[in-house]
N, C-alpha and C positions, 0 to 999 in steps of 0.2 A: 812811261813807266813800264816795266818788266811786268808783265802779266805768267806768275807760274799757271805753267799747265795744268795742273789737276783741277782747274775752277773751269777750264775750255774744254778738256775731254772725258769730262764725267766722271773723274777718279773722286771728286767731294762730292757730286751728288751719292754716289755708293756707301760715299762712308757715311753719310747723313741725308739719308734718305727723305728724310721728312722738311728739309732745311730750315726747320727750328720753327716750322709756324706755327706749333703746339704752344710757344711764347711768345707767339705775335699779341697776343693780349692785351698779357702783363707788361709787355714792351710800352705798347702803347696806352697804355693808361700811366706809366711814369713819363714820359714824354705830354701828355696831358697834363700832368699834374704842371710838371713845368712850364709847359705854356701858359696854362691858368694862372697858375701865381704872381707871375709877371707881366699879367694882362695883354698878353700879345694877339693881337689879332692882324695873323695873314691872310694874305691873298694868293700868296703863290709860294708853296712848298715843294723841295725835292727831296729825297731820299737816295743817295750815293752807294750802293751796293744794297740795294734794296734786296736782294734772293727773292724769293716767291712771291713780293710784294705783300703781303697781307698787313705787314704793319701802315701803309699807307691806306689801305680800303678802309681797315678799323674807325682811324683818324676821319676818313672823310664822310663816314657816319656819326662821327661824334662832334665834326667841327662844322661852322657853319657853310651854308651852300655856293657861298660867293669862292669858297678858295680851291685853287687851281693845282693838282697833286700830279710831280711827274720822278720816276724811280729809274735811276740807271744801273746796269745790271753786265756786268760782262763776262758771264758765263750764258751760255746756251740753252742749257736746260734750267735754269733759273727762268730765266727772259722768256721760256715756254710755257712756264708756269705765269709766270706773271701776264701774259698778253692775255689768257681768259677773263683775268677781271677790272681788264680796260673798260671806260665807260666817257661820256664825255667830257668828262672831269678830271679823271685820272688817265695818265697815259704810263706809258714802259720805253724805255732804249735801250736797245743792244749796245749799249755804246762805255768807252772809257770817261770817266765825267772830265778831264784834264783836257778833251778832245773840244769839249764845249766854252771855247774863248767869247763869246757874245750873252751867254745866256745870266739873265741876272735872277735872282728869287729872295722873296721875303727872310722865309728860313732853310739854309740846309741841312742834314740830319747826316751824322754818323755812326750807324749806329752798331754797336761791335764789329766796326773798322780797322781803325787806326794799326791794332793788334796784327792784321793782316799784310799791311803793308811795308815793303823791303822799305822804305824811304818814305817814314809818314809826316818828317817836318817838313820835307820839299813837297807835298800833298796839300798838305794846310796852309803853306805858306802862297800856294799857285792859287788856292781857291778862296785865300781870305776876301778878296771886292767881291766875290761873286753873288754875297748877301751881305746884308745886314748884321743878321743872327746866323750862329750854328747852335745844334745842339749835338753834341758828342753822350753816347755809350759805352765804356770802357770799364771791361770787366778786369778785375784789383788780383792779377794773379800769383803777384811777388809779394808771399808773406809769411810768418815764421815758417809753418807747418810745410809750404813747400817750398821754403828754403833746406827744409830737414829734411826731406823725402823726393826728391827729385824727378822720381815718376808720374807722377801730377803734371808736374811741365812739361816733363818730356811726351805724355800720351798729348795733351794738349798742345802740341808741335803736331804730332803726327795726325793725329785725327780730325782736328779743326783747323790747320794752320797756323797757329798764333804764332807767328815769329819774335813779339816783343812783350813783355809782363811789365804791369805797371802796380804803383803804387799811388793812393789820392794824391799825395804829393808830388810826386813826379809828374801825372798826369798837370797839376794846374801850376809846378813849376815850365813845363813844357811849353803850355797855353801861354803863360807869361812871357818869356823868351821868343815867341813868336809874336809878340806885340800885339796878343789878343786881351783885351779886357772881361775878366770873369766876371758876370752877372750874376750867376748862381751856379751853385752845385748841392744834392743831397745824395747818400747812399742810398742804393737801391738791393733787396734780401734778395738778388738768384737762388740762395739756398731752399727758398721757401719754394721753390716753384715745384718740388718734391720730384725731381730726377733721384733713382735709386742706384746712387754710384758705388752700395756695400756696403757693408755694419761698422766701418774704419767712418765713413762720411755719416752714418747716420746719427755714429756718438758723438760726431764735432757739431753736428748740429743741435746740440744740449745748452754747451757753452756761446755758441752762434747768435742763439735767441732769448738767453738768458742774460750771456753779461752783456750786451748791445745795451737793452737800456741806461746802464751803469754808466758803459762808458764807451761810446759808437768808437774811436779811433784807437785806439785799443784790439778790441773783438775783431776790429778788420786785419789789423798788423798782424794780431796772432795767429787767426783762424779762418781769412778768408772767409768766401762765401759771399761776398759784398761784389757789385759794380759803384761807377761815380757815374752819375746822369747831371753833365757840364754845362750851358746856357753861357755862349762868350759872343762877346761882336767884335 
């Protein structure tokens, strides 16, 4: 796989300094939620573009102590972040996870990936044996509001990457066509995590949180703000 440069020489740590582990949290307690509900109990999880790792430490304070956490990582200054909070349980690799032809795991985690990558069915389709379970993160970027305003997208090319925007649909039409069976999926509120992106996002967050209850698929097409947190085997 084509590894863009700016994830190897520091050009995305600059742009995102903090790499997002101010939502390692919230991350992880929907990724919780989903394991919980579907009674999954592992023994050995990975994490595929884990950055700073923190969503894996979270988990293995919250999950029980038999299971085995390892994050791969291939940016440099990620994977330097991440080796501080190695422990005998969790580990980190510098490495491409497509490199890893032998390694098997309970669950693997993608978690605001897929978005990233130049070629993300040849990704998912290399790593479907490699567990059981995946759990996929995919934040819902193709929706009215930026289909009408194109700046949205387009800063979110430049600042984060995101080469591809999805919609629920698409996301678990995708899953399907790759011969993965969906176990579950729920929306998850990014909006809520109260990033101040200017008084344009603050009033979309009106209708955001209000017509949701009404009508979740809906509130997402129009208005964004929503990821889909996936559970396929």
């Amino acid at each position: 796989m084509n590894i863009p440069d700016k994830y190897i020489n520091g050009e995305y740590l600059k742009d995102n300094p903090t790499w997002d582990t101010e939502d390692s949290q919230w991350k992880a307690e929907q990724i919780l939620k989903i394991i919980k509900r579907n009674n999954l109990q592992p023994k050995f999880i990975c994490e595929v573009g884990c950055g700073a790792g923190e969503i894996l430490k979270i988990l293995q304070n919250k999950l029980n102590d038999n299971c085995e956490y390892t994050g791969y990582e291939i940016s440099p200054q990620a994977y330097n972040i991440c080796k501080e909070k190695e422990n005998n349980h969790l580990k980190f690799e510098l490495k491409d996870f497509l490199l890893e032809k032998n390694k098997q795991y309970d669950i693997i985690m993608l978690i605001d990936l897929i978005e990233h990558l130049e070629d993300y069915f040849t990704y998912l389709r290399i790593i479907k044996p490699q567990s059981e379970y995946k759990i996929l993160h995919v934040p819902l970027e193709f929706f009215a509001l930026s289909a009408l305003y194109q700046s949205f997208i387009l800063n979110q090319r430049k600042k984060v990457g995101h080469l591809h925007y999805f919609t629920k649909d698409i996301v678990i039409q995708t899953l399907t066509d790759l011969n993965y069976e969906i176990v579950d999926y729920f929306y998850t509120p990014g909006y809520s995590l109260g990033h101040d992106y200017g008084l344009k996002d603050r009033l979309i967050n009106i209708p955001r949180k209000y017509m949701y209850p009404i009508n979740k698929d809906l509130t997402v097409k129009l208005f964004g703000g929503y990821s889909l947190m996936v559970l396929v085997r």
